[in-house]
KEKOLNU-123813 format. One record per residue (C-alpha): residue in three letters; z, x, y. Coordinates in Angstrom, 2 decimals. Layout:
+--------+---------+---------+---------+
| residu |      pz |      px |      py |
+--------+---------+---------+---------+
|    ala |       Z |       X |       Y |
...
+--------+---------+---------+---------+
END
This chain:
+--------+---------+---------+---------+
| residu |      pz |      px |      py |
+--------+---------+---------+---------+
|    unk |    0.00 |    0.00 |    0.00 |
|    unk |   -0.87 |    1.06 |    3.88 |
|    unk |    0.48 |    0.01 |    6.98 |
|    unk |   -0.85 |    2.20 |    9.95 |
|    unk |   -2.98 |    5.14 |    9.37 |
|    unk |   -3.05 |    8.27 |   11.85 |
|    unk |   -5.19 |   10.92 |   10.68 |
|    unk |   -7.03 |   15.02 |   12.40 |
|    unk |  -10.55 |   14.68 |   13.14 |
|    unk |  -12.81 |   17.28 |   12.43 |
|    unk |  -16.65 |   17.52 |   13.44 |
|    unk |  -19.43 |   19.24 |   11.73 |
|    unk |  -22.16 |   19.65 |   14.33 |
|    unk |  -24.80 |   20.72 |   12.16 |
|    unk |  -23.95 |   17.97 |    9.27 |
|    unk |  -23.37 |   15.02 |   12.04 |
|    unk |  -26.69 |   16.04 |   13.29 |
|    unk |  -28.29 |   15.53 |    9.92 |
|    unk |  -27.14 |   12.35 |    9.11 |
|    unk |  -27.75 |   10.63 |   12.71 |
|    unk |  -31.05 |   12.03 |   11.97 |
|    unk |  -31.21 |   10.69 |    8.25 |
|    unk |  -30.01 |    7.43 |    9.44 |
|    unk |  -32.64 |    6.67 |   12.47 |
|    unk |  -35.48 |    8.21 |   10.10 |
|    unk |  -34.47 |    5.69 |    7.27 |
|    unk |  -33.70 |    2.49 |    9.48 |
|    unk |  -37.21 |    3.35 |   10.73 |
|    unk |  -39.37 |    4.09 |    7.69 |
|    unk |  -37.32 |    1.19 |    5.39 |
|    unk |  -36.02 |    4.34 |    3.32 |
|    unk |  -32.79 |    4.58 |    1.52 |
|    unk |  -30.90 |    7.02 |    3.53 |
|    unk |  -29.62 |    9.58 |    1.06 |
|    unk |  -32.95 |    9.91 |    0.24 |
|    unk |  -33.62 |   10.60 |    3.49 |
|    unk |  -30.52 |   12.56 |    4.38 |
|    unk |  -31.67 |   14.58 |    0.81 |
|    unk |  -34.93 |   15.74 |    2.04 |
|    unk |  -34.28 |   16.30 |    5.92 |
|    unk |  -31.41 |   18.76 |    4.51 |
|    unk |  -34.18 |   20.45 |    2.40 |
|    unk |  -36.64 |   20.86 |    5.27 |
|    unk |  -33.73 |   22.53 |    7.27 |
|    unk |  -32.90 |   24.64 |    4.67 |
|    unk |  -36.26 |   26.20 |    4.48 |
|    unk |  -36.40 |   26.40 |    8.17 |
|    unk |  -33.52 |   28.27 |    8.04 |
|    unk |  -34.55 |   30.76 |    5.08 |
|    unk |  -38.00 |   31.29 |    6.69 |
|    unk |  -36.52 |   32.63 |   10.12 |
|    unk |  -33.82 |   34.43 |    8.69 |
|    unk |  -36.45 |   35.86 |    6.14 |
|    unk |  -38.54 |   36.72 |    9.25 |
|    unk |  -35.55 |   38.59 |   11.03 |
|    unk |  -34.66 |   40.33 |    7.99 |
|    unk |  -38.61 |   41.63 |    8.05 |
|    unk |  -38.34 |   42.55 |   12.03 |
|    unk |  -35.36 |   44.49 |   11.39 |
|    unk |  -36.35 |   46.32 |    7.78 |
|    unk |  -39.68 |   47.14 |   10.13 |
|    unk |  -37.70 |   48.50 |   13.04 |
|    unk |  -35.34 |   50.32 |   10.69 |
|    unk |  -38.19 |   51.81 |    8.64 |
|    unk |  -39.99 |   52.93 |   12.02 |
|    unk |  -37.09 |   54.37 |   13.50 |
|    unk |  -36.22 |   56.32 |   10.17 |
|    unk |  -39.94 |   58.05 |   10.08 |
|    unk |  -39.65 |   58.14 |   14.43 |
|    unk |  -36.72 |   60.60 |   13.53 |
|    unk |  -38.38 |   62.43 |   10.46 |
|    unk |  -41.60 |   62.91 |   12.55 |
|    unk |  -39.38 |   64.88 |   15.21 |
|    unk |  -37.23 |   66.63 |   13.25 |
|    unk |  -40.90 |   67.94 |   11.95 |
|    unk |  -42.08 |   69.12 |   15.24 |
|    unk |  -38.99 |   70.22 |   16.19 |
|    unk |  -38.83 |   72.46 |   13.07 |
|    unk |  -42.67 |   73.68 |   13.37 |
|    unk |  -42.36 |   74.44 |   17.05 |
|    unk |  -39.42 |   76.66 |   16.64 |
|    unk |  -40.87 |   77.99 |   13.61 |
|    unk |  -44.33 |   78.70 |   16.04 |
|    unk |  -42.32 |   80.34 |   18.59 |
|    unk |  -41.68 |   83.24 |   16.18 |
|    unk |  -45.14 |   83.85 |   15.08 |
|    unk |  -46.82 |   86.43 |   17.39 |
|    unk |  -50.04 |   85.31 |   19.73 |
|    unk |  -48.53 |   80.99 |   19.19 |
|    unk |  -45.57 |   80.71 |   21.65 |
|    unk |  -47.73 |   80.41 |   24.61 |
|    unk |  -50.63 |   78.20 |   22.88 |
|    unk |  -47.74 |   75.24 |   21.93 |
|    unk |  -48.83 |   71.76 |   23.08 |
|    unk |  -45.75 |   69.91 |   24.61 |
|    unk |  -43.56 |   68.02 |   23.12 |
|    unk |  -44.09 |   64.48 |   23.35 |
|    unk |  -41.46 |   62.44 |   25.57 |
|    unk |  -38.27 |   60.61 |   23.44 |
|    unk |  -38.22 |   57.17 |   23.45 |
|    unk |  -35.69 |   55.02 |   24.81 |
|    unk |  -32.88 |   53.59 |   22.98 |
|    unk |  -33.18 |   49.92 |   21.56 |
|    unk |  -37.64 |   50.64 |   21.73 |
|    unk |  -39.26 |   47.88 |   20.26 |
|    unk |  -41.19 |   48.26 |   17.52 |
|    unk |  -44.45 |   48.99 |   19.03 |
|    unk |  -42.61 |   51.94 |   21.39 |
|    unk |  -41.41 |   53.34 |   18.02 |
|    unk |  -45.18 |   52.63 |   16.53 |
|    unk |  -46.31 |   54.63 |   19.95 |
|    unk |  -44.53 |   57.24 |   19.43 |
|    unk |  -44.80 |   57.99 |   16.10 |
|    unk |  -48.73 |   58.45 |   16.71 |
|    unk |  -48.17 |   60.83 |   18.98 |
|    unk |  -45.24 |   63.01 |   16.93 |
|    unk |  -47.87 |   62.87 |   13.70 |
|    unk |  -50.20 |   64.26 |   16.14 |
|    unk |  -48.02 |   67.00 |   17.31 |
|    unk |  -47.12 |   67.78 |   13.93 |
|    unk |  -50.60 |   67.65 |   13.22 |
|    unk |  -51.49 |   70.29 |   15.68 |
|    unk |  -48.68 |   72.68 |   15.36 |
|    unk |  -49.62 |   73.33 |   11.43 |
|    unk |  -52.83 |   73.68 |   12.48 |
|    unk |  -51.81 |   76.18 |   14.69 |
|    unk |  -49.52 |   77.67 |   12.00 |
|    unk |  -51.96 |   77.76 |    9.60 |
|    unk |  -54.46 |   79.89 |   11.26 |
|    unk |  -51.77 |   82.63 |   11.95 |
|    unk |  -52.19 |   86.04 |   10.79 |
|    unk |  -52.37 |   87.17 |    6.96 |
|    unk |  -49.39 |   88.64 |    7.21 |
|    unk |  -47.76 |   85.58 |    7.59 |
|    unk |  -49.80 |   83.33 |    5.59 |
|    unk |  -47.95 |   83.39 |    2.30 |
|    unk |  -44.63 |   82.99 |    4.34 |
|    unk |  -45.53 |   79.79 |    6.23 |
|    unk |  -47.44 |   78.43 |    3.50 |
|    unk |  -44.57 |   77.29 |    1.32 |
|    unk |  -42.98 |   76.22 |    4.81 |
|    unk |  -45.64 |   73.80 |    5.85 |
|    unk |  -45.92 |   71.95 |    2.30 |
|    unk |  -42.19 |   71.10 |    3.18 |
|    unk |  -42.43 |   69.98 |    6.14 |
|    unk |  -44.52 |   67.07 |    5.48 |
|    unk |  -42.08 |   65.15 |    3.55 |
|    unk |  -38.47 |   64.55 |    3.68 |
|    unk |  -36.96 |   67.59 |    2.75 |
|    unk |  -33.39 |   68.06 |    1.54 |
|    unk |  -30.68 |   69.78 |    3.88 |
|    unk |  -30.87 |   72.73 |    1.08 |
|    unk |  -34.81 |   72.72 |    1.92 |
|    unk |  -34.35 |   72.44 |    5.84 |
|    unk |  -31.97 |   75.38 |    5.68 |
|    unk |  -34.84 |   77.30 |    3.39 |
|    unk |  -37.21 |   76.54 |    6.38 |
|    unk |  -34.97 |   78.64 |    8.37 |
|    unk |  -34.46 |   81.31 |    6.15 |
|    unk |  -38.21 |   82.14 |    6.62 |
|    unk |  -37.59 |   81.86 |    9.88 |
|    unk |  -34.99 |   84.35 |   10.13 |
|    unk |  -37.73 |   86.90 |    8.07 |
|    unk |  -40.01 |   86.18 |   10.83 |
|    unk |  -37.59 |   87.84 |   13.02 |
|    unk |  -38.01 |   91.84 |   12.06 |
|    unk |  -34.54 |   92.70 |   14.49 |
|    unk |  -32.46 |   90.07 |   12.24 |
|    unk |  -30.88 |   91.65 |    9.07 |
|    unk |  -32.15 |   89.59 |    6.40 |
|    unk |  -30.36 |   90.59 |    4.10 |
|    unk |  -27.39 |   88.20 |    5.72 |
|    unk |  -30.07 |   85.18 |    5.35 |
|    unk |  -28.56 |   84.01 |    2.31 |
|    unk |  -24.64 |   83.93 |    2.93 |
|    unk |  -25.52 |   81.91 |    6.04 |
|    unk |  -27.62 |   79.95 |    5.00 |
|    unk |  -24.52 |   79.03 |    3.11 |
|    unk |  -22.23 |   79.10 |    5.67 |
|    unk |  -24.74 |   76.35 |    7.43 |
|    unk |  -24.78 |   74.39 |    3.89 |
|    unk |  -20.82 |   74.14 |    3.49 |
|    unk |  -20.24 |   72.89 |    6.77 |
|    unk |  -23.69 |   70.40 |    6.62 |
|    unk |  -22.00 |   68.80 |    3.14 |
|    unk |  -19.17 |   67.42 |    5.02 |
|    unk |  -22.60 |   64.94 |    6.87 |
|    unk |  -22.72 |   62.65 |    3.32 |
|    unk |  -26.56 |   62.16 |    3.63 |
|    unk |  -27.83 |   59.53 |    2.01 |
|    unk |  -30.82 |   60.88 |   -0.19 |
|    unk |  -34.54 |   60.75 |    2.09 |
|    unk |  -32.36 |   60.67 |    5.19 |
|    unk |  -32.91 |   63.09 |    8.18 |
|    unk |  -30.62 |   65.49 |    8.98 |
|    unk |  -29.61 |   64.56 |   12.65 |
|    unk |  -31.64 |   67.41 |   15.00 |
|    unk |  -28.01 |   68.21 |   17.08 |
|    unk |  -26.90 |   69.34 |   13.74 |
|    unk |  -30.23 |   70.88 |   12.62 |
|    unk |  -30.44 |   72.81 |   15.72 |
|    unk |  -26.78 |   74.29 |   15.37 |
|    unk |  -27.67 |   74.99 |   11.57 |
|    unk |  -30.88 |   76.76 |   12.82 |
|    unk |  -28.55 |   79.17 |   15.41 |
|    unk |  -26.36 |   79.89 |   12.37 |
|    unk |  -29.13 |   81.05 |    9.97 |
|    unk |  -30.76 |   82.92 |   12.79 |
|    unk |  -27.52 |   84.31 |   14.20 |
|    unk |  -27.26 |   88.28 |   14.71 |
|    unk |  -24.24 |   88.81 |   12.70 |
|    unk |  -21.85 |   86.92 |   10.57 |
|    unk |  -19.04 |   86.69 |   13.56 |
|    unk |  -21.43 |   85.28 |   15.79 |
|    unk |  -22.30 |   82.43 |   12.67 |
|    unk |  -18.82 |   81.88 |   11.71 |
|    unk |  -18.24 |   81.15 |   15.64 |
|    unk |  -20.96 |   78.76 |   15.38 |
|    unk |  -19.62 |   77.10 |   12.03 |
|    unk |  -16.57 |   76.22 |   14.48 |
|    unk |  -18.62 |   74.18 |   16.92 |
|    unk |  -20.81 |   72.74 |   13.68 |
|    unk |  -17.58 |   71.51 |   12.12 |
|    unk |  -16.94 |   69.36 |   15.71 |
|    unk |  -20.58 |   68.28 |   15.53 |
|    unk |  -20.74 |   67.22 |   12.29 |
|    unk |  -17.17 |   65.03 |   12.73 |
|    unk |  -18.25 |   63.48 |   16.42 |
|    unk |  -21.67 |   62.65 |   13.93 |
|    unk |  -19.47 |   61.04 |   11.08 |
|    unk |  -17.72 |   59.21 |   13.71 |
|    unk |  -20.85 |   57.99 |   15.69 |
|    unk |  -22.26 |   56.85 |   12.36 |
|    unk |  -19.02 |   54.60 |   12.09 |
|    unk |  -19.17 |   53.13 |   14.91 |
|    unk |  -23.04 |   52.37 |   14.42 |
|    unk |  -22.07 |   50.55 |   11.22 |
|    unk |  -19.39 |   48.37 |   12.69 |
|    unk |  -21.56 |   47.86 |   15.86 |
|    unk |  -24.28 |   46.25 |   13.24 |
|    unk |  -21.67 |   44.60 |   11.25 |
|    unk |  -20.52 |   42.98 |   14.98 |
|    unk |  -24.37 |   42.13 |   15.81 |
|    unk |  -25.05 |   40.64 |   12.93 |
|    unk |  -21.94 |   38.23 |   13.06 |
|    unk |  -23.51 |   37.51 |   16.12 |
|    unk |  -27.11 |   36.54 |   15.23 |
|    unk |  -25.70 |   34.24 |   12.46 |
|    unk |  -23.64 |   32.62 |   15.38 |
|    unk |  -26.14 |   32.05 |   17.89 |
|    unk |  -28.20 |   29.19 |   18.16 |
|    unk |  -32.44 |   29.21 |   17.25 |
|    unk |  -33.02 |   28.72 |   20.77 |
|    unk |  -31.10 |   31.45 |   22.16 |
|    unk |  -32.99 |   33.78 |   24.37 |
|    unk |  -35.61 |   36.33 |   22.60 |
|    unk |  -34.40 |   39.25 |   24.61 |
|    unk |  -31.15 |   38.82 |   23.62 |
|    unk |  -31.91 |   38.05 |   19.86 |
|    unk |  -34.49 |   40.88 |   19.83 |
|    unk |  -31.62 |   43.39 |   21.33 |
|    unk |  -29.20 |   42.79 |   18.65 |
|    unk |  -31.47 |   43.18 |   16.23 |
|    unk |  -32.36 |   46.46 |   17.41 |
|    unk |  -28.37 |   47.36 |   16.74 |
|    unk |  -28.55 |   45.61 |   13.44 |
|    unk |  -31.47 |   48.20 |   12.73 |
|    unk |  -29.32 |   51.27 |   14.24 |
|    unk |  -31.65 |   51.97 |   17.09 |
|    unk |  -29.15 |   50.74 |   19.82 |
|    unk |  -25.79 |   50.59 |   20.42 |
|    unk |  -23.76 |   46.94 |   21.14 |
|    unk |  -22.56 |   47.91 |   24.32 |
|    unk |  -20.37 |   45.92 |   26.62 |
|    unk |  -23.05 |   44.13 |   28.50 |
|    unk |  -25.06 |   43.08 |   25.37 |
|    unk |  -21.76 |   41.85 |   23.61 |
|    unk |  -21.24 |   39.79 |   27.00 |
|    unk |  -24.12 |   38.26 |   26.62 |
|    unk |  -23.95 |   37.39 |   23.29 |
|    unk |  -20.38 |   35.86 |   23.73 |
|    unk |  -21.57 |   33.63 |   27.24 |
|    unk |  -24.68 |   32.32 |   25.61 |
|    unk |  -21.93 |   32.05 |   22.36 |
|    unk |  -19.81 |   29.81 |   24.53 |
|    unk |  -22.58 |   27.65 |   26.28 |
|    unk |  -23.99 |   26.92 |   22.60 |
|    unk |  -20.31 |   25.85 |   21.91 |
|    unk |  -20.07 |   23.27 |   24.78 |
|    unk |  -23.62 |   21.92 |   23.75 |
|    unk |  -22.98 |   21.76 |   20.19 |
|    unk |  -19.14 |   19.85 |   21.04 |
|    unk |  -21.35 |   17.44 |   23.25 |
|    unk |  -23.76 |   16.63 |   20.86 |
|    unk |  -20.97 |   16.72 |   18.27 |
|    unk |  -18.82 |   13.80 |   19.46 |
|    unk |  -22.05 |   11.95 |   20.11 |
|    unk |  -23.69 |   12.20 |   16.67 |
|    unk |  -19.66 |   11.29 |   15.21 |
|    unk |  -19.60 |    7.94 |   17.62 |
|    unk |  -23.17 |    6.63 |   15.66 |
|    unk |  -22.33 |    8.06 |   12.64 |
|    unk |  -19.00 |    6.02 |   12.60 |
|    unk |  -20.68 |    2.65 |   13.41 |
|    unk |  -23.58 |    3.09 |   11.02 |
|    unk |  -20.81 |    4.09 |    8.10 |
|    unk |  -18.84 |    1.39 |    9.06 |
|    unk |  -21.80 |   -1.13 |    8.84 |
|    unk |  -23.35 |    0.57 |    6.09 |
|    unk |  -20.15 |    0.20 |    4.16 |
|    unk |  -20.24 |   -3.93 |    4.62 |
|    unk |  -18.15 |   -4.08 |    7.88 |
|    unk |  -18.89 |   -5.92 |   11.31 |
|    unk |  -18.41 |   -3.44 |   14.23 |
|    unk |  -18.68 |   -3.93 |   17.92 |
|    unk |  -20.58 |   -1.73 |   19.32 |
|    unk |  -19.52 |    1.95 |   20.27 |
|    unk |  -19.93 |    4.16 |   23.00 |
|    unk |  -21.60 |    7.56 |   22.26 |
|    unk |  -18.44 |    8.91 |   24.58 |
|    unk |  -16.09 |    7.42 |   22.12 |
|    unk |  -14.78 |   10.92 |   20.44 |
|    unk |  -15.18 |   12.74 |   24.19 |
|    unk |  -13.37 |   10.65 |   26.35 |
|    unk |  -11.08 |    8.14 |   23.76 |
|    unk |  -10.97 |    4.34 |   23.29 |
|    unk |  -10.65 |    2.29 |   20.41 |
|    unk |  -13.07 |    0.01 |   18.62 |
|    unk |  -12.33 |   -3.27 |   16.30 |
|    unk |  -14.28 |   -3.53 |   12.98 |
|    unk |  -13.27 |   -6.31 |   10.36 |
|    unk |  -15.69 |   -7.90 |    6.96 |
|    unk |  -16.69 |  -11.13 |    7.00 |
|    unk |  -13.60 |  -13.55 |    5.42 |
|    unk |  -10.86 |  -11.67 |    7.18 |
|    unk |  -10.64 |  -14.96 |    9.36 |
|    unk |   -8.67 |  -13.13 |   12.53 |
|    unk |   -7.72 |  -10.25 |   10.86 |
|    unk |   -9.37 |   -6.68 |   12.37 |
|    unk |   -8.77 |   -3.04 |   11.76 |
|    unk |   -8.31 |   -1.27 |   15.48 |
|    unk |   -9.32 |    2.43 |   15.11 |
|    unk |   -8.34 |    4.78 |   18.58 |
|    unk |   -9.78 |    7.56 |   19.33 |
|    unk |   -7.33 |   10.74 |   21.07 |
|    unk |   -9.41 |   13.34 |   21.72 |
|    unk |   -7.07 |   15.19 |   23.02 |
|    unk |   -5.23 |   15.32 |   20.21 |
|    unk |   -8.06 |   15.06 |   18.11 |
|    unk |   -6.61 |   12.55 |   15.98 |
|    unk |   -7.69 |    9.15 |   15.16 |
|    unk |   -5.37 |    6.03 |   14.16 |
|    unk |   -5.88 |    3.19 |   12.19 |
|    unk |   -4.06 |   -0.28 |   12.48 |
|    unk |   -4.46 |   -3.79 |   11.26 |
|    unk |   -4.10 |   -6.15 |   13.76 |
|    unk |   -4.50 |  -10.01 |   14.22 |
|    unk |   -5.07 |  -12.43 |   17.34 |
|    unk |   -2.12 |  -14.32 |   18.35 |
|    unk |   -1.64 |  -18.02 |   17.77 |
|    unk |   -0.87 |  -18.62 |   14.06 |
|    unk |    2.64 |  -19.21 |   13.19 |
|    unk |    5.56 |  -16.93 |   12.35 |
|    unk |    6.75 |  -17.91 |    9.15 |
|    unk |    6.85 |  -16.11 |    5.43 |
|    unk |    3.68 |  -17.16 |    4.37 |
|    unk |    2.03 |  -15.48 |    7.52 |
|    unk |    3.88 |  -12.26 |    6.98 |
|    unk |    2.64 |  -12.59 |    3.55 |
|    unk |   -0.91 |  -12.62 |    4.25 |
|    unk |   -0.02 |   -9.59 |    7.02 |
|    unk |    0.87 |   -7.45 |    3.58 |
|    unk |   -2.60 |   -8.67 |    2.12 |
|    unk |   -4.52 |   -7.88 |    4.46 |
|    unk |   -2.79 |   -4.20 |    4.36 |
|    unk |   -3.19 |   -3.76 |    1.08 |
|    unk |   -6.99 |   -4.95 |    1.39 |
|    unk |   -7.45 |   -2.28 |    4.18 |
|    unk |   -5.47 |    0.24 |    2.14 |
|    unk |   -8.00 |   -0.06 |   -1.03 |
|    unk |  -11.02 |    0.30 |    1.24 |
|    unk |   -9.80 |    3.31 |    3.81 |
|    unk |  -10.40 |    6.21 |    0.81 |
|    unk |  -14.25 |    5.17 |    0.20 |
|    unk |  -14.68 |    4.76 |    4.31 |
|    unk |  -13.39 |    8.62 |    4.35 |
|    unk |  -15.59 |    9.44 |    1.83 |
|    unk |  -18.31 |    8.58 |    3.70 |
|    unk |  -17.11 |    9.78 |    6.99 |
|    unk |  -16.59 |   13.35 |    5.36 |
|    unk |  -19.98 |   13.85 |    3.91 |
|    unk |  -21.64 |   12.82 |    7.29 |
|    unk |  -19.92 |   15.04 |    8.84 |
|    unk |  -16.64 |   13.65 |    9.90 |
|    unk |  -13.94 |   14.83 |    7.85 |
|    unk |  -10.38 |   12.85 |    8.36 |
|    unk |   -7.22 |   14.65 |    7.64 |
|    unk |   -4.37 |   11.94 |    6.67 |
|    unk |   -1.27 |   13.30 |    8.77 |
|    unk |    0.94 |   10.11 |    8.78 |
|    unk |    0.86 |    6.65 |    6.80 |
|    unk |    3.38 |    4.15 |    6.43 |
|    unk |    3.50 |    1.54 |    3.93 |
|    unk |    2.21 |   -1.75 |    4.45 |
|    unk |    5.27 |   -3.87 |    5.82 |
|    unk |    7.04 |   -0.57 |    7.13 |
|    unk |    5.94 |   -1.97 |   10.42 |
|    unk |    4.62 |   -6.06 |   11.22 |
|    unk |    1.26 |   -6.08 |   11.66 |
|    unk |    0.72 |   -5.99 |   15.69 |
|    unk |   -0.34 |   -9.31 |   16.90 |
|    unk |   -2.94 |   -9.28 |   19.94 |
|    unk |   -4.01 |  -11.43 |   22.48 |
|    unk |   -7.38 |  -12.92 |   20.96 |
|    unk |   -9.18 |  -12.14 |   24.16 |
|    unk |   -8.81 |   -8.59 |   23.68 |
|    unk |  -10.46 |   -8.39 |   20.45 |
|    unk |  -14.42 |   -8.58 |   20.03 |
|    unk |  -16.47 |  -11.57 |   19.26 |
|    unk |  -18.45 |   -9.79 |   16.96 |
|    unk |  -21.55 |  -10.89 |   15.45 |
|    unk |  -22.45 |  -11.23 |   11.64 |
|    unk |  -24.56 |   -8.14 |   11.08 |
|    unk |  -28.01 |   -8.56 |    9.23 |
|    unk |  -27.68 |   -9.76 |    5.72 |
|    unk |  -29.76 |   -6.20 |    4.62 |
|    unk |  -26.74 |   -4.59 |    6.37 |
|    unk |  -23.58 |   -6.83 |    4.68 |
|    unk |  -24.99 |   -6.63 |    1.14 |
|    unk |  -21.61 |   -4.81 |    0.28 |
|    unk |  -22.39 |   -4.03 |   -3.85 |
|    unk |  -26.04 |   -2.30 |   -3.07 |
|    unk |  -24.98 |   -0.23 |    0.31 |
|    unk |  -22.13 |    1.13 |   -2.20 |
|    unk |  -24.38 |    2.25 |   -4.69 |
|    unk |  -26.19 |    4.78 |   -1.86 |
|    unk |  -23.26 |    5.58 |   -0.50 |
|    unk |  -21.85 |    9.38 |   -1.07 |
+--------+---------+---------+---------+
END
């Protein structure tokens, strides 16, 4: 048994949306509505896969263009110093194409990469038409240099490099090379990934250093380098994580610019700096207004349609119902001047529900008898009306119900209750509107 019923509200934009949408497509087409509701939830599904499928692709693209952007200058980089040391080539170098900004698009990134294959192009050129008494050296050199070589192969390239030199002992080339390699393992490369050219160029100066104090000096500042790397790398990863939080929280229509910028951090070619996080969380916030707006709306139809659809005559509600409060009076046929009164606290965001009756009929036993009835009636009927709510999108969380009798059933002037009109017979058939009912 039930006497008054107070009860949480909570809305589900995206699901209220749905089934306001469901319900004016199906009144319209003469459709049952969860077959409606079924197939509108479908198309939005795929909607959804294809343009997170189509961000996923814009940021593997980025990602992969970046990667070979910084593989292509670690290249040149490596075959320009490598030119510098090779007599009659130092002053024929081309220079070095310009760096590209932070957060490039992928066309930039496309752009430059061109013009670093190009480079690269001409520097082994250049390198390969040295003298014979280099050619065996730099041969092995320039067939690694045109993949991704290991941090064991880079420091190799270096090695050579050192040979080149004829005031540099070589004989040291070895133990610094794995002076450069102990320090370098601390990194945690992931295999086909560049080593970063701040730490490439320090690893160079140690291989080509004049003695071992000088390299183990350099060690020291490659041991800094390599942490302030690590730590970079850390906060690139939780920058990402942060962006892509974000993208799953903004709306489709956000702007581009925005959406295009945090993929770019997703990818790891920018950074989510203050200002872009800003914007993120403003245009966050104006979604959330919109979406509580359109929210309490969709919740106002969706509650008179469930209410009808579920057999019951309902005056009609305002769309501002669950924004600015009221209450509403719904009742079946054969409940002579019984009603349930539902109010609305927004506020609160709670919602109560009481049985009520018009004044006039007599005080006596048998009336407060029928007041338990008609309790009890409501009472048997309130679980399936949640039901419905809930998988429309308005979920009801019971905080407080009495028992029918606990209180009398409040009795109401009759002018303040609604002369509501019998709904259409389609509409009242009570036994098949239950069947499509969730």
């Amino acid at each position: 048994m039930s006497g008054p019923i107070t009860a949480g509200f909570i809305l589900t934009e995206a699901l209220l949306s749905l089934s306001v949408r469901a319900i004016e497509e199906a009144r319209a087409m003469g459709r049952e509505y969860d077959a409606v509701l079924a197939q509108l939830a479908e198309r939005e599904a795929a909607l959804t896969a294809a343009r997170e499928g189509q961000r996923a692709a814009r940021i593997e693209r980025l990602a992969a263009l970046a990667h070979e952007v910084e593989r292509q200058q670690a290249r040149v980089a490596r075959l320009r110093s490598l030119a510098g040391d090779v007599p009659g080539l130092a002053a024929t170098l081309p220079p070095e194409p310009a760096a590209v900004e932070a957060g490039a698009d992928d066309a930039a990134l496309a752009a430059r990469l061109r013009e670093l294959e190009a480079a690269a192009l001409a520097l082994e050129t250049a390198l390969a038409g040295a003298s014979a008494g280099y050619a065996e050296q730099l041969r092995g050199v320039l067939a690694a240099t045109t993949k991704a070589p290991t941090v064991d192969e880079v420091l190799a390239l270096h090695v050579v490099q050192r040979q080149l030199r004829a005031h540099l002992p070589a004989a040291d080339a070895q133990r610094l090379r794995a002076t450069a390699a102990r320090v370098l393992a601390r990194l945690e490369l992931a295999p086909g990934a560049t080593l970063p050219s701040a730490l490439e160029a320090l690893a160079r100066r140690i291989v080509l250093a004049p003695s071992v104090e000088r390299a183990e000096a350099l060690a020291t500042e490659l041991r800094r380098a390599v942490q302030l790397e690590r730590d970079a790398r850390a906060a690139q990863a939780a920058d990402a994580a942060a962006a892509t939080r974000l993208l799953a929280a903004l709306p489709a229509d956000a702007p581009a610019p925005l959406l295009l910028a945090l993929e770019a951090v997703v990818a790891g070619t920018a950074r989510l700096d203050a200002q872009l996080r800003k914007a993120a969380e403003d245009v966050l916030d104006e979604a959330a207004a919109a979406s509580e707006q359109r929210a309490t709306a969709a919740a106002a139809t969706v509650l008179e349609e469930s209410l009808r659809d579920l057999g019951y005559e309902v005056e009609d509600i305002e769309a501002t119902l669950f924004a600015d409060g009221g209450a509403v009076h719904f009742r079946r046929a054969g409940w002579d001047n019984y009603f349930v009164r539902l109010r609305v606290a927004p506020a609160e965001r709670t919602v109560n529900f009481n049985v009520v009756r018009a004044r006039g009929d007599e005080e006596n036993a048998e009336r407060r008898r029928q007041d338990a009835l008609a309790e009890d009636r409501w009472c048997a009927e309130f679980p399936r009306l949640m039901a419905t709510l809930a998988a429309r999108g308005l979920a009801l969380d019971v905080t407080r119900r009495l028992d029918a009798g606990a209180v009398p059933v409040q009795v109401v002037d009759a002018a303040s209750l609604p002369k509501i009109a019998a709904a259409e017979p389609t509409r009242t058939e009570p036994a098949p509107r239950a069947r499509r009912l969730p």
